[in-house]
C-alpha positions, -999 to +999 in steps of 0.1 A: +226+752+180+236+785+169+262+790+199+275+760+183+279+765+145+294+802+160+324+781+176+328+757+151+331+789+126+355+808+149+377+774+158+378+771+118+387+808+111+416+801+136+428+771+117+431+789+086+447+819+098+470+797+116+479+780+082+483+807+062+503+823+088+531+791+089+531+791+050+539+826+047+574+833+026+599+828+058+634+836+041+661+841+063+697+853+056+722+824+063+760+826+064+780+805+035+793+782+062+757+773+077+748+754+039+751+723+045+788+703+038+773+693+000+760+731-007+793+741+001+813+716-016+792+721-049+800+761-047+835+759-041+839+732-067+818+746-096+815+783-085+848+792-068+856+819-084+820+839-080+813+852-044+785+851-033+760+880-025+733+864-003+727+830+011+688+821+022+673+791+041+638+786+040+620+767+062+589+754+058+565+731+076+578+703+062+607+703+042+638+731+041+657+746+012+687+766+006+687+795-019+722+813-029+726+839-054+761+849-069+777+883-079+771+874-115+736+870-109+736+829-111+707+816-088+710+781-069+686+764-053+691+731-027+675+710-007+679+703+030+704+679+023+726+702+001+713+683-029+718+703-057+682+712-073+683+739-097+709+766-114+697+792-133+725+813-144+719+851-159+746+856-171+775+824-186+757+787-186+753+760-162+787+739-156+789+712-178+799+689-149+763+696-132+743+685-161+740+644-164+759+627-186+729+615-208+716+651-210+746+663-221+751+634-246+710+640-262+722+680-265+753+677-283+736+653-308+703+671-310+710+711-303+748+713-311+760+745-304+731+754-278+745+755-240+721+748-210+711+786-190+688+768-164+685+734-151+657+717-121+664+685-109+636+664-089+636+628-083+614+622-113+624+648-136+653+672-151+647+704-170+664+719-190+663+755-201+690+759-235+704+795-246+679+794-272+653+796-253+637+758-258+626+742-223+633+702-225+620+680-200+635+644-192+624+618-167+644+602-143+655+575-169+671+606-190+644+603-219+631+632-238+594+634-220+586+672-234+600+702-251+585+734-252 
């Protein structure tokens, strides 16, 4: 009995070392040209004239991301497909061309004069981060869901 709660112990000390071990932060540098096509394509369109200082993938045990960050400090995030999913620029604003139409349209009528710094996009929900510092959250119909 006690041989056997021993193995069960050691067999479950494996599987949780093995875990932790596979979620462990696995970074690795990436050339420009190994983003996928859309990655690309959104850079060159949007962020051509900012070169760009280091290019990430991360890959996890499920799903893979992309991370890029620009010489002005602007940080983009996107998803295995090349899907944009978030922009958090330092320094300037998020292209206006990157933020949904309905966004846009709720800002200029409710914050005119603010500008958007960050933005996340998930299938249910888009962030928004303005320059003065208010957080508003939308869901995927483009309806005001919180603002912090």
């Amino acid at each position: 009995m006690k041989r056997s709660i021993r193995m069960m112990l050691v067999a479950l000390s494996s599987i949780v070392l093995c875990s932790a071990t596979a979620c462990a932060d696995n970074d690795k540098p990436i050339d420009v040209s190994n983003l996928p096509a859309k990655a690309q394509t959104t850079l060159t369109t949007h962020f051509n004239k900012q070169k760009v200082v280091l290019a990430t993938i991360e890959a996890g045990i499920v799903n893979k991301s992309y991370d890029v960050v620009l010489q002005n400090g602007t940080k983009l995030e996107f998803d295995k497909k090349g899907n944009l999913t978030e922009v958090d620029c330092k320094q300037g604003t998020v292209p206006a061309n990157l933020i949904p139409q309905p966004i846009q349209s709720y800002l200029q009528a409710t914050y005119p004069g603010q500008s958007v710094k960050k933005i996340e996009i998930d299938r249910n929900e888009h962030e928004v981060k303005l320059t003065n510092g208010l957080d508003i959250t939308f869901n995927k119909h483009f309806k005001v869901i919180d603002i912090d």
